[in-house]
N, C-alpha and C positions, 0 to 999 in steps of 0.2 A: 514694367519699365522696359522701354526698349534697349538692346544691346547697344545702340548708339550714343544714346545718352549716357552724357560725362554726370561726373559727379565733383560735388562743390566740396570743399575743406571742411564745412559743418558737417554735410552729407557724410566723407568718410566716418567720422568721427564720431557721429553717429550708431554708423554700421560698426565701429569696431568697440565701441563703448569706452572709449578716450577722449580726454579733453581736445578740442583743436589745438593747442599747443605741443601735445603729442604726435600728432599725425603733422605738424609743422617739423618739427624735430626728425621723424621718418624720411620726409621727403630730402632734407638737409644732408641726412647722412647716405641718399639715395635707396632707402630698402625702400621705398614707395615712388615710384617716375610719376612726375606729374607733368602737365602741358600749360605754359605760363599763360595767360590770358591777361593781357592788361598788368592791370594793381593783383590779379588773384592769381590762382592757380586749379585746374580740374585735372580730375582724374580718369582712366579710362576703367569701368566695371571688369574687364579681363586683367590690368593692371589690380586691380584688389583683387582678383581670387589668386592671382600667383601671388600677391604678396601672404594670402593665406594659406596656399601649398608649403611656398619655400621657407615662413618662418613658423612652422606649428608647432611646437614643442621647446620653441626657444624663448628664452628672457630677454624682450627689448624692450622693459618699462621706465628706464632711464637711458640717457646719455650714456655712457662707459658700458652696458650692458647691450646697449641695441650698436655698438660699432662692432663690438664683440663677436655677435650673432650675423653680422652684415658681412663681417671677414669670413666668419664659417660657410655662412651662405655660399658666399662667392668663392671662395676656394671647393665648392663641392662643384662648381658650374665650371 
């Protein structure tokens, strides 16, 4: 896969073993930037492995636990 190449809403979702209503909920509460396209939304491959640095060890399996970890996040940054 080239570095250029975006990646789709399934694709994430995919990769991260999450429903796409999961990785929709990510992008909502900003722990994942995505680039609107039309009606969707893609992702950049550099954008998922930071979202795999900065959230590893944390719980964002739900709403109220992924704003939780998105606040930690960002106050470490």
């Amino acid at each position: 896969m080239s570095e250029l190449q975006m990646l789709t809403l399934e694709q994430v979702a995919e990769i991260t073993g999450v429903h796409r209503d999961t990785v929709t909920m990510w992008r909502e509460i900003g722990i994942i930037k995505a680039i609107k396209t039309g009606k969707g939304y893609m992702f950049s491959q550099e954008e998922i492995r930071q979202f795999q640095r900065d959230y590893r060890g944390h719980d964002i399996s739900n709403k109220v636990k992924a704003i939780e970890s998105y606040n930690l996040v960002n106050a470490i940054h």
